[in-house]
C-alpha positions in Angstrom: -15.6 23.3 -6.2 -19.3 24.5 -6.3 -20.5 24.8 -10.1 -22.0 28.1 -11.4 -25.6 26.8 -10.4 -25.2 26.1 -6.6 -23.0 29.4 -6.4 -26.0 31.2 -7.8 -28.2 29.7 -5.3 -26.2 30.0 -2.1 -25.9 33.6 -3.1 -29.5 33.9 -3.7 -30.1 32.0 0.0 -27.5 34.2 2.1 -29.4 37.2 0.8 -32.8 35.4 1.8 -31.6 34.3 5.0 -30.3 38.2 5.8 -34.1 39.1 5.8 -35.8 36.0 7.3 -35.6 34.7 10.9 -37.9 32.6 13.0 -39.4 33.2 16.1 -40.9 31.0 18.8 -44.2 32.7 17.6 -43.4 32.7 14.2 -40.8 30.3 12.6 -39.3 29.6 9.7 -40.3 27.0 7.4 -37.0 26.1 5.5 -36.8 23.7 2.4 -34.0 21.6 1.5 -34.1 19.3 -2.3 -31.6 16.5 -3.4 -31.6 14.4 -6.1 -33.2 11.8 -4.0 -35.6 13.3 -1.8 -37.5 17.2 -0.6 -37.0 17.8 3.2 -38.7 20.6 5.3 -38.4 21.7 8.8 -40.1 24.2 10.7 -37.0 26.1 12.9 -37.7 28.9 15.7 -34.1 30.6 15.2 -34.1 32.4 18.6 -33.7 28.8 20.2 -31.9 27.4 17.6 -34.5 24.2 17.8 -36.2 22.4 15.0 -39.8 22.7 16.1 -41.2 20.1 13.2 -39.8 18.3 9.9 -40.7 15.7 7.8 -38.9 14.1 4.2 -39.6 12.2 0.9 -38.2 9.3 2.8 -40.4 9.4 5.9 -43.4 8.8 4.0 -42.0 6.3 1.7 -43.1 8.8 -1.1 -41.7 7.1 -4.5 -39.0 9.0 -6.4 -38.6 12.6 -6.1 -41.9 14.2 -7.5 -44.5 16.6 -7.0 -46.9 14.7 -5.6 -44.1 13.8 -2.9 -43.2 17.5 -2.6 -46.6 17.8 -1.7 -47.3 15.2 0.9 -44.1 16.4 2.8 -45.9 20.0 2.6 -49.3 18.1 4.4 -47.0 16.2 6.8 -44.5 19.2 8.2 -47.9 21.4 8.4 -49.1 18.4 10.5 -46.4 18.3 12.9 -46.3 22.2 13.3 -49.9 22.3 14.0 -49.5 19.5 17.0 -46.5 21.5 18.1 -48.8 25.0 18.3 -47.4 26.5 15.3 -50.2 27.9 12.9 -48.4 31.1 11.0 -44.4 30.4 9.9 -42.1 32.4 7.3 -41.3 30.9 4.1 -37.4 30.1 3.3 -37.2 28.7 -0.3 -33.5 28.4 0.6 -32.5 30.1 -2.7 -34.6 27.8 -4.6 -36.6 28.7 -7.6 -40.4 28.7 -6.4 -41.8 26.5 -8.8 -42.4 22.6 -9.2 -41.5 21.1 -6.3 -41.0 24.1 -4.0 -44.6 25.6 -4.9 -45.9 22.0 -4.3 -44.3 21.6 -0.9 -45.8 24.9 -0.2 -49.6 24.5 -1.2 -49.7 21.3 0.9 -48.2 22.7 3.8 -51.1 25.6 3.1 -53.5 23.5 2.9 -52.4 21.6 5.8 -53.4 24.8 8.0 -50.5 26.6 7.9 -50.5 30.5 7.1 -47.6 32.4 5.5 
């Protein structure tokens, strides 16, 4: 049974996801936090193909931090550039944007992505 918090937040995402889609031109760069770890993944929706995505635990980042949130934002703008991608939409996936998710987000700016 989902407690009052994840309700809110899968609420919060279905109505996100109702307005955001990617596109092979312009995907959507999706977050996921745990516990453990952040995860992001650049996904063109039209295909149905993750295009780029990188984790806490691919870079061997210690604990589940800012600083890590941050670094995954760097590495998943990384990957999207050597795919081609330089603009995506952002999908905080019903997420709060703040600590970790604003993190992830300035590094994946300053990584050379635009949204």
């Amino acid at each position: 049974m989902a407690s009052a918090k994840d309700s809110r937040r899968l609420r919060i995402k279905r109505s996100i996801r109702s307005k955001v889609a990617g596109t092979p031109g312009r995907p959507r760069l999706t977050i996921f936090r745990s516990n453990k770890g952040i995860y992001a993944q650049v996904i063109d929706d039209e295909a149905g193909k993750t295009v780029a995505s990188a984790s806490s635990f691919e870079l061997g980042a210690q604990g589940n931090n800012v600083e890590a949130a941050k670094q995954v934002g760097l590495k998943v703008a990384e990957k999207a550039k050597a795919a081609g991608i330089e603009s995506v939409v952002f999908d905080r996936n019903g997420y709060l944007y703040h600590g970790k998710v604003k993190a992830l987000a300035d590094g994946a700016r300053e990584g050379g992505l635009q949204f």
